[in-house]
C-alpha positions in Angstrom: 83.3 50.7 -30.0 81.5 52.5 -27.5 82.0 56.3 -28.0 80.3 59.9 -27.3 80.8 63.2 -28.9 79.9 66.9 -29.2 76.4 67.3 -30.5 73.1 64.9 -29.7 71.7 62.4 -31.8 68.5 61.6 -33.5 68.6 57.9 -34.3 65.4 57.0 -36.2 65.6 53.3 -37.2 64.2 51.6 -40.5 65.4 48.1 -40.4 67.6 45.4 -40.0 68.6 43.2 -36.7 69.9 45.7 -33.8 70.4 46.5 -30.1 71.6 49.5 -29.3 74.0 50.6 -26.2 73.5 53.5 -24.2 74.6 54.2 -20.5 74.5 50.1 -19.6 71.2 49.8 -21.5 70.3 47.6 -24.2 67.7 48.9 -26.6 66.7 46.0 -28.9 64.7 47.9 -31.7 61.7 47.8 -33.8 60.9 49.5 -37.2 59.8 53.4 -35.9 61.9 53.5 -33.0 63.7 56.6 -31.9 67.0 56.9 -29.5 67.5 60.5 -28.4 71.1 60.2 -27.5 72.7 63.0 -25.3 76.2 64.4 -26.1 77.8 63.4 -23.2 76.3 59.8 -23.0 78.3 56.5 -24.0 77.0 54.7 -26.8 77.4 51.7 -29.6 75.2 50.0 -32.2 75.2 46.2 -32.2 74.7 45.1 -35.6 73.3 41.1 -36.3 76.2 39.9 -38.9 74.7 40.1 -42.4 71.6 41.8 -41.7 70.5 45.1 -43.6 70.5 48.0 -41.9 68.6 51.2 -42.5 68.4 54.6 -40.1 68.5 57.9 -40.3 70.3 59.8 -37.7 71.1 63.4 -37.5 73.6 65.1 -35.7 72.4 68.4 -33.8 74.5 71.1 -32.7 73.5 71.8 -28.4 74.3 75.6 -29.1 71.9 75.8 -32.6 69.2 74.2 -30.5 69.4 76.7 -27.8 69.9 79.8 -29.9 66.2 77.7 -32.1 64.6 78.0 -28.6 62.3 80.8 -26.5 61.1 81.1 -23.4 58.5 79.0 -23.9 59.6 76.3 -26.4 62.9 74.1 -25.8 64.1 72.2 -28.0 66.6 70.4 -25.6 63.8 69.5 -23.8 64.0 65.8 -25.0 67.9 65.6 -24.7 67.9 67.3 -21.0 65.4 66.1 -19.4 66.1 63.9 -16.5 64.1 61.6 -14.4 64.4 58.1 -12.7 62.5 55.7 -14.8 64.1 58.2 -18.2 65.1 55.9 -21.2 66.5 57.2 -24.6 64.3 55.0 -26.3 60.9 56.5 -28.1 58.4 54.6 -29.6 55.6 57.0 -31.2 52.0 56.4 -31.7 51.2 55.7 -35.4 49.9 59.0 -35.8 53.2 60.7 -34.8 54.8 58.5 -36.2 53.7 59.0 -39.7 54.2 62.9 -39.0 58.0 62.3 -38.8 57.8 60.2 -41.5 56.2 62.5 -43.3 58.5 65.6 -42.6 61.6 63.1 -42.9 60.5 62.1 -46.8 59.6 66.1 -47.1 63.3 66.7 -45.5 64.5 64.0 -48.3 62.6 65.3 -51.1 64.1 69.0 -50.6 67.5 67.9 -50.4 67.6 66.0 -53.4 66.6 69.4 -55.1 68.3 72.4 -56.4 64.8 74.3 -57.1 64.2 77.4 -55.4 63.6 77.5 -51.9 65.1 73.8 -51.4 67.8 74.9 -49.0 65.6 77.2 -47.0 62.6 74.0 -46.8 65.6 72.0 -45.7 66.1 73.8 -42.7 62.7 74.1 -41.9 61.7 70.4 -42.5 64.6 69.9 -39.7 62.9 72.4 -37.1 59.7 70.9 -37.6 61.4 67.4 -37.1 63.4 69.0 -33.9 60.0 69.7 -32.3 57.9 66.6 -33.2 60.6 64.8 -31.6 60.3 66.8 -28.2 56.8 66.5 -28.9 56.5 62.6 -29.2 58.9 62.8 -26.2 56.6 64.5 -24.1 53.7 62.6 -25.5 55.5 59.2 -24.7 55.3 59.8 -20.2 54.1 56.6 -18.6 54.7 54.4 -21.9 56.4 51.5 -20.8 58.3 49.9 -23.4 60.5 47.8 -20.6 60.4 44.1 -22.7 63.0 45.5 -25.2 65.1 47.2 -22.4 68.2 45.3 -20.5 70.0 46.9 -18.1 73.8 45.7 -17.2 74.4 47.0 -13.6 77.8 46.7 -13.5 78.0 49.0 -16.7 76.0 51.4 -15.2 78.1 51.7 -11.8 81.2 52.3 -14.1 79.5 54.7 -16.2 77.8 56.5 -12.8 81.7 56.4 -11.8 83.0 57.9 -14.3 80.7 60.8 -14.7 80.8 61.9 -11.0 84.2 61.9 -11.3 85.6 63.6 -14.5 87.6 65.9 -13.0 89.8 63.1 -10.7 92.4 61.0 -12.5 91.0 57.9 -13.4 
């Protein structure tokens, strides 16, 4: 079912058969793709019936990213930022995209262990994942990856709707 909640979402997907919902857009996905998925936006997985599935998707606290950011790094940047032609869809370059692959296998590797250090590697592994994200975010202006983007109007006009407004009774 569709659904929202509290925190943003890093969806990094593996494998399998799936099109992703979000706001009246239909992602369908590719091996390496990344949905940045806001806390306050609508969203549901479609999943082809008896395909395997593989993601990773991490859950991130608004208030932790803010208190992670400075004045002249944010880490919301990716999550907040707003613009006409904005989708929630990233697909990075092969050299980004074998950094996060990289720091997500060195995220893995440090959670499986209890040596010393691990817990303080985890949490750095997921900073340095936090701002390769914004980074292939703000690498990936003026890619156009519109052939595996639908957009359902009517959706969007409810979901437009609805967000303006909130407040009324619905």
């Amino acid at each position: 079912e569709y659904h929202n909640h509290d925190f943003y979402e890093i969806y990094y997907f593996i494998s399998g058969e799936v099109t992703y919902i979000i706001e009246g857009k239909s992602y369908r996905l590719k091996p390496g793709d990344i949905l940045l998925i806001h806390n306050n936006e609508l969203h549901k997985p479609i999943i082809e019936h008896g395909e395997i599935y593989e993601r990773i998707v991490l859950w991130v606290n608004p208030d932790f990213l803010k208190k992670q950011s400075n004045k002249n790094t944010n880490l919301s940047l990716c999550f907040e930022s707003f613009f006409p032609e904005k989708t929630n869809l990233l697909r990075p370059s092969p050299d980004m995209l074998k950094k996060i692959k990289n720091i997500l296998s060195n995220f893995e590797n440090a959670g499986t262990g209890m040596s010393y250090g691990s817990n303080i590697l985890k949490n750095i592994y997921i900073m340095e994942y936090i701002v390769y994200i914004n980074k292939a975010f703000l690498e990936s202006f003026g890619d156009k990856v519109e052939e595996d983007i639908e957009y359902n109007e009517k959706i969007n006009d409810i979901i437009h709707y609805i967000n303006n407004n909130l407040a009324s009774d619905l």
